[in-house]
C-alpha positions, 0 to 999 in steps of 0.5 A, a space after each residue: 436753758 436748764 437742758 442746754 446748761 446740763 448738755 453742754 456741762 457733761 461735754 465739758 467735764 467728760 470729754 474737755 472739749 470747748 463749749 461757749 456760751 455756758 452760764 456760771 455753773 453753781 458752786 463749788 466748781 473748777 473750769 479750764 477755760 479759754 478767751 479768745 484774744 481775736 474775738 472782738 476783731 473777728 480775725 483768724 476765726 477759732 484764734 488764739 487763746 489765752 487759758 486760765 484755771 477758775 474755781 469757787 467754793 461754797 460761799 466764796 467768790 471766784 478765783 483765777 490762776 492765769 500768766 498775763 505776762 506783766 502779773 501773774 495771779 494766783 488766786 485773785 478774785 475774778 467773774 465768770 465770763 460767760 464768752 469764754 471757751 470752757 475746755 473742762 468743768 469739775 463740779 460737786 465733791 470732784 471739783 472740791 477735790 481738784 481744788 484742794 490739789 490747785 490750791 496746794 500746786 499754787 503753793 509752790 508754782 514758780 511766778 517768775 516772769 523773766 526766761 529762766 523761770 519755769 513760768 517765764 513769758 514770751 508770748 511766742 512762741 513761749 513759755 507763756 500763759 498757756 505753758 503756764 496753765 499746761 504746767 499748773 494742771 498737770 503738777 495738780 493731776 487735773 486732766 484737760 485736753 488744751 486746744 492748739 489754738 492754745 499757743 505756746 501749752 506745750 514749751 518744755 520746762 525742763 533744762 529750761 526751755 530746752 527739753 520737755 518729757 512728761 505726761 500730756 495734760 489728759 494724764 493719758 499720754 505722753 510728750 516730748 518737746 525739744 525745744 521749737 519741735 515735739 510730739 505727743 501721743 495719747 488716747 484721748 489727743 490722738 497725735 499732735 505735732 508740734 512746731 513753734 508753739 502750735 500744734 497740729 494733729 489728729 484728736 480721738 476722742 471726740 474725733 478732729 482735726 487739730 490746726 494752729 490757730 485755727 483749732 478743733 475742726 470735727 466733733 465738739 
């Protein structure tokens, strides 16, 4: 149990690929994590994913920052749920750090929840949860590769919900969005087109194929 938890542990924090299955890491840490919406249904295997940002220092119990649509958390006590995907997992004094950068984002992170707000919610083909978690990591230099499965992670925010140019959330490439229809390019997602809310591309590191609403098909 031990090797299994450290193996998939460095492929999280390293590579921000999903692993599921992982218990709850010791604290303090930081995981981007996914749940799929279809899971219990067995629909569209891979799914849509809901993603949320959770952490927990030293002695304290765990925090969640996620865009449900009707509430808008930022920092309510949640558990670890050990069925979700985790896309990327900090630990030690990195995780004490991203966290410190979070908690000081959350500060001033719009929690509107009508279209003119930065974090408003439509939940297709957005801004939604995972416009919401996109755009929180990346005001908080916390690097993931969100997966396409993670519907809606790339709506614009800017000139609202009309034009998108920023760095993608790996901090290792760039994207633009107009609304319905982007591209980003970077060293870690590869290229990504996107249409709608999903995106579709070709990942390099690690290498696969990106499909909507099916996600990563290749190395994990």
């Amino acid at each position: 149990m031990v090797c299994r938890f450290a193996l998939v542990a460095v492929a999280a924090s390293i590579f921000g690929c999903a692993t599921t299955g992982l218990p709850e890491p010791e604290a303090p840490y930081l995981a981007v994590r996914g749940q799929r919406l279809l899971r219990d249904t067995g629909a569209l295997e891979g799914g849509i994913v809901h993603t949320y940002v959770i952490w927990k220092r030293r002695g304290e119990t765990a925090k969640i920052t996620e865009n449900r649509g009707d509430t808008n958390s930022r920092g309510g006590s949640t558990s670890w749920d050990q069925d979700d995907e985790t896309y990327r997992l900090l630990t030690g004094r990195d995780a004490v750090e991203a966290i410190g950068r979070l908690e000081r984002t959350l500060e001033t992170t719009p929690t509107g929840h009508d279209r003119q707000g930065v974090y408003g919610y439509v939940m297709w083909p957005g801004p939604n949860c995972n416009s919401y978690t996109a755009g929180v990591l990346r005001r908080a230099r916390i690097s993931v590769d969100l997966p396409p499965s993670a519907v809606g992670k790339d709506w614009p925010d800017a000139i609202p919900h009309l034009l998108g140019f920023h760095a993608s959330t790996t901090g290792l490439g760039l994207q633009l969005d107009v609304g319905i229809l982007g591209l980003q390019v970077g060293l870690v997602e590869g290229v990504e087109l996107h249409l709608l809310g999903s995106a579709l591309g070709v990942a390099l590191w690690p290498p696969a194929l990106k499909l909507p609403f099916i996600g990563r098909i290749g190395l994990q």
